[in-house]
N, C-alpha and C positions, 0 to 999 in steps of 0.2 A: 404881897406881890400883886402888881396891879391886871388887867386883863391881857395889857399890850406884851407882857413880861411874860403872862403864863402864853400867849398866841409864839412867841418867839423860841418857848422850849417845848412849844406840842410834838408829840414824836413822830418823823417823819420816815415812812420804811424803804423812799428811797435813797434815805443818806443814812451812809456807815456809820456802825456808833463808836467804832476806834480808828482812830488813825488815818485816811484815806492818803493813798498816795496819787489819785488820781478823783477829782469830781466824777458824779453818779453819769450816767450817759444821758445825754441831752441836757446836763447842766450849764454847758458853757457854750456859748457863743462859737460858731465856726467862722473861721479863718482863712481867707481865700491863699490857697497853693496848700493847706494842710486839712484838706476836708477827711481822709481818711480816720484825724483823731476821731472815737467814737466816747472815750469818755471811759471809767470804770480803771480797773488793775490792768495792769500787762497789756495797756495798749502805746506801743512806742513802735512808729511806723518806720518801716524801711521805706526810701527812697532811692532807687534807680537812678542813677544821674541819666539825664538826653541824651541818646543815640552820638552827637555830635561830642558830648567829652570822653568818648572812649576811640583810640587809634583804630585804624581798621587793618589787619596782616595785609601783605601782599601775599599772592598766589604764587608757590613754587619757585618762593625764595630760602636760601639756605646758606648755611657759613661753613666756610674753610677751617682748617685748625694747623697747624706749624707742628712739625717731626719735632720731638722730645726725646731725651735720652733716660734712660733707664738709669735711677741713683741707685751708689753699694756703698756700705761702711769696710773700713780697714779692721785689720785682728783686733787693733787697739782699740779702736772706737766702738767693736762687740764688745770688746773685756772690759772696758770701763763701764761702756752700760749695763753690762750684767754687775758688776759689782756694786754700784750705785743703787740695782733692784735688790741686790742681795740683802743689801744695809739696812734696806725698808723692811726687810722679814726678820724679826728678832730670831724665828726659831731655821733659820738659816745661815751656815758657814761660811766666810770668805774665802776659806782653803780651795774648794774645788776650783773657785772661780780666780784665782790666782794662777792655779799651776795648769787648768787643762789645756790641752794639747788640741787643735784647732785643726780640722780634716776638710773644712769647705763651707765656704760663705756664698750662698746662694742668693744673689738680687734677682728680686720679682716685681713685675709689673702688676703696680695697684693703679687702677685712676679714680678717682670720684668726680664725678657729677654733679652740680648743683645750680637749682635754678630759684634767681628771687625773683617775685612779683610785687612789689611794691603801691599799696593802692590805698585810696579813702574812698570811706564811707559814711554816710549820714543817714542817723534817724532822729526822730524827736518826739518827745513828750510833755503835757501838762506838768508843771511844778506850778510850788507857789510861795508865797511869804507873809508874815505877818504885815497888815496895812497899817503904819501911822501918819499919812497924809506924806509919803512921797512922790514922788513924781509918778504918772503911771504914762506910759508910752503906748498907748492905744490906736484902733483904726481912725482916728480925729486926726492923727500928726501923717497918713498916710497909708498905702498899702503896703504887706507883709510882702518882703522878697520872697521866691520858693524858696526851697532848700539850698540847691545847688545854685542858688545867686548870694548866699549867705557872704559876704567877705570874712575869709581866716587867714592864719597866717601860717605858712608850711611848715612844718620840722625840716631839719635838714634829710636827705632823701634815704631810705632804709633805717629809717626811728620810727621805731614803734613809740603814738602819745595819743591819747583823746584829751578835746579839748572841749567845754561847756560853751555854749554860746546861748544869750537871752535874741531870741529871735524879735527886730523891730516892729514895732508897732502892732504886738500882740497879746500887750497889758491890757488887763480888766480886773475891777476889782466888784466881789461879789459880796453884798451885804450882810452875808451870816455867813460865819465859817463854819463848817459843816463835821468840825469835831464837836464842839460844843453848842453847838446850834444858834450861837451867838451872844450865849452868855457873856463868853468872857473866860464861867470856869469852868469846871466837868463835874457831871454828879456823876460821872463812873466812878470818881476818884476822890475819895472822902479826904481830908486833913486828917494826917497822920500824924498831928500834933492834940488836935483836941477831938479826934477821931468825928469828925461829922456834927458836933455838938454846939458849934460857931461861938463859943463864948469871947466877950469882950477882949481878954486877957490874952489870946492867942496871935500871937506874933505872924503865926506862917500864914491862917487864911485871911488874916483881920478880920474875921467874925462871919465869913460867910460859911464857913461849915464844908468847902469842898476845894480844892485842888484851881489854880490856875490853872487856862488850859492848855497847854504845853506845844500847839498846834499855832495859833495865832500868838498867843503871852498874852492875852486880854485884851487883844485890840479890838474883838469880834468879826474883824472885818479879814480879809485875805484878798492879797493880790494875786491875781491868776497872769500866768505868761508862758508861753510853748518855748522849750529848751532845745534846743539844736545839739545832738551830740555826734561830734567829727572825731572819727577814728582814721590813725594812720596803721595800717601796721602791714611788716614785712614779712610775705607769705614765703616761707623758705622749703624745698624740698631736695635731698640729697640722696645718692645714690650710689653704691659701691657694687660691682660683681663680686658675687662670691665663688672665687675660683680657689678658695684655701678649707679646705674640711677641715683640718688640725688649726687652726687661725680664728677666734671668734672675731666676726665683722664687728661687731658692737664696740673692740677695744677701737676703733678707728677713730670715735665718736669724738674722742677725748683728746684726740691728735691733730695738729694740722699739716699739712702737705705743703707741697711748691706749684703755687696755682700760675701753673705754663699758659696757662692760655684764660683770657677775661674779654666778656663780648656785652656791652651792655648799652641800650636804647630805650627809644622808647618802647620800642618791642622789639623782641629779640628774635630768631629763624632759626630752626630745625640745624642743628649741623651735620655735615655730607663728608664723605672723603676721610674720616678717620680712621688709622688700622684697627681701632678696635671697635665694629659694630655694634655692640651691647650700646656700646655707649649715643652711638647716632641713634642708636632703636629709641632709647632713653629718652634725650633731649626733643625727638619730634611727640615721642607721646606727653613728656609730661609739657611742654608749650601749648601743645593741643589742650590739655587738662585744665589750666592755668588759666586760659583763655575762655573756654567756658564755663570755668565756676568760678570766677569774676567778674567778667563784665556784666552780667547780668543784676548784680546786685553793687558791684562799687565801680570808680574810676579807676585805671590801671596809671600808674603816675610815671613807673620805669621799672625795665627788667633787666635783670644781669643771669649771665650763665657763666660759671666758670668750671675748668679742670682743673686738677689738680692731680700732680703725681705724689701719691704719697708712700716714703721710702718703704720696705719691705723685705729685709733679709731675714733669710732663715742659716743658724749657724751650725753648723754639724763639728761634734768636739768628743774628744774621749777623756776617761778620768778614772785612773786605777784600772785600765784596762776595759772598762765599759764605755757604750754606745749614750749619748745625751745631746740633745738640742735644744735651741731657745730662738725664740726672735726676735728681731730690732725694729721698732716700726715709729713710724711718724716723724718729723724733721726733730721732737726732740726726743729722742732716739728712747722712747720707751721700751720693756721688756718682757715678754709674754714668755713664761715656762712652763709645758703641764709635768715638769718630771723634773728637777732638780738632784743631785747628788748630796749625800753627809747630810740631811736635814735632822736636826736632832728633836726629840718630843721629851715633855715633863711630865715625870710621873708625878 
């Protein structure tokens, strides 16, 4: 090995000796609109979009909502759906739920609350690729748009996608690649064919006694380019009163409702005027919330809020002379028991 050969694998403590997912700091070249990169692991900057892409609320606006009627299911429409829940419990009878005898089908007012925020975000980081003499799109063809001048192309509105984007003209390619210092292969990583011994005969290293290097593939060389990664995603929060003790809220999760009322812009407003308070409390706190812990870090793209009534009976029924109840929830009329009659158990 000649001088120039051994200058190019002398060891250098500040390049990693496996793997780097990011050049050392001060390795590469900065990029006007990404001076933040500094170089090293776990640096992928957030960007703030300008003041100017995010809507600005109006003061001491707020939305109406339209009177709703309160949903009930009929005897039949309990007895089927309790018998449909029954079928699903092997170690439960269809007898009781056949013959019992129905004392009072109570509909309850449920609403749920829900608010999306729909927003992107971008940050970016150093990647790279092996170099075979492709094209490199450097600061020679022009300047690097910022981030948030980047052209993407939207998902449709309320899809969660991140997309990859190679940011223009912030190719460079650096002479040694900094897994194998520009060999080509790795002497971390012996031939596990002729175990480090390079002999002629050896297929896998062809006789140099060490591993290709899995980083570049023996190009020595690495194109360096800052990646743009554009996130959409829809920030969802929902809301139920809990006005039912014997009712677990959580079954609601799994259900949907008849969403009587849908308000959606590019920003959305506090709503006023509903008979049930909890729920106005609700939507001015969580739009307030919304507001602040996003714009600050992404673009707000559009918001929606909707109600929804979601059905709610409780069925009061006798059987054999005893007291039992169950109830009906969500539009497909699921069935929540904590007490069932004739449940049989295997010894």
């Amino acid at each position: 090995m000649d001088e120039k050969d051994e200058d190019l694998g002398a060891f250098d403590p500040n390049i990693p000796e496996e793997g780097p997912s990011a050049p050392p700091p001060g390795w590469l070249d900065v990029i006007h609109g990404y001076q933040d990169h500094k170089g090293g692991e776990d640096n992928n900057p957030l960007y703030p979009p300008p003041p100017a892409y995010n809507p600005q609320p109006e003061l001491n606006r707020n939305t109406s909502v339209p009177e709703v009627r309160v949903p009930s299911v009929s005897e039949d429409v309990a007895r089927d759906a309790l018998l449909k829940f029954v079928e699903s419990k092997w170690t439960y009878s269809s007898k009781p739920a056949r013959n019992l005898t129905f004392k009072e089908l109570r509909a309850l007012t449920v609403y749920r609350y829900r608010l999306e925020t729909y927003t992107e975000t971008r940050t970016s980081a150093w990647q790279f690729e092996p170099y075979n003499g492709q094209m490199v799109d450097g600061p020679q063809f022009g300047v690097s748009p910022p981030p948030w001048d980047v052209p993407v192309s939207q998902p449709p509105k309320y899809t969660d996608r991140e997309d990859k984007i190679r940011v223009p003209h912030s190719s460079l390619v650096k002479k040694r690649c900094t897994f194998c210092h520009g060999r080509g292969r790795s002497r971390k990583k012996r031939c596990t064919s002729c175990h480090g011994r390079g002999r002629r005969r050896c297929i896998t290293c062809h006789g140099h006694g060490c591993q290709t290097c899995t980083v570049c593939h023996g190009s020595q060389n690495l194109l360096h380019f800052i990646q743009l990664t554009v996130t959409w995603k829809n920030n969802v929060d929902n809301f139920i009163p809990d006005r039912q003790p014997d009712f677990p809220d959580k079954k609601f999760e799994k259900v949907s409702g008849d969403p009587f009322f849908i308000d959606e812009n590019l920003l959305v407003y506090p709503i006023h005027g509903f008979p049930d308070q909890e729920i106005c409390d609700v939507s001015t706190k969580l739009i307030n919330e919304h507001l602040q812990r996003f714009t600050t870090t992404s673009r707000v793209l559009q918001q929606r809020q909707t109600i929804e009534m979601v059905p709610l009976t409780h069925a009061f029924y006798t059987y054999n002379g005893k007291d039992f109840s169950f109830y009906v929830y969500g539009v497909e009329n699921k069935v929540f028991t904590a007490k069932y009659p004739s449940a049989c158990s295997i010894l």
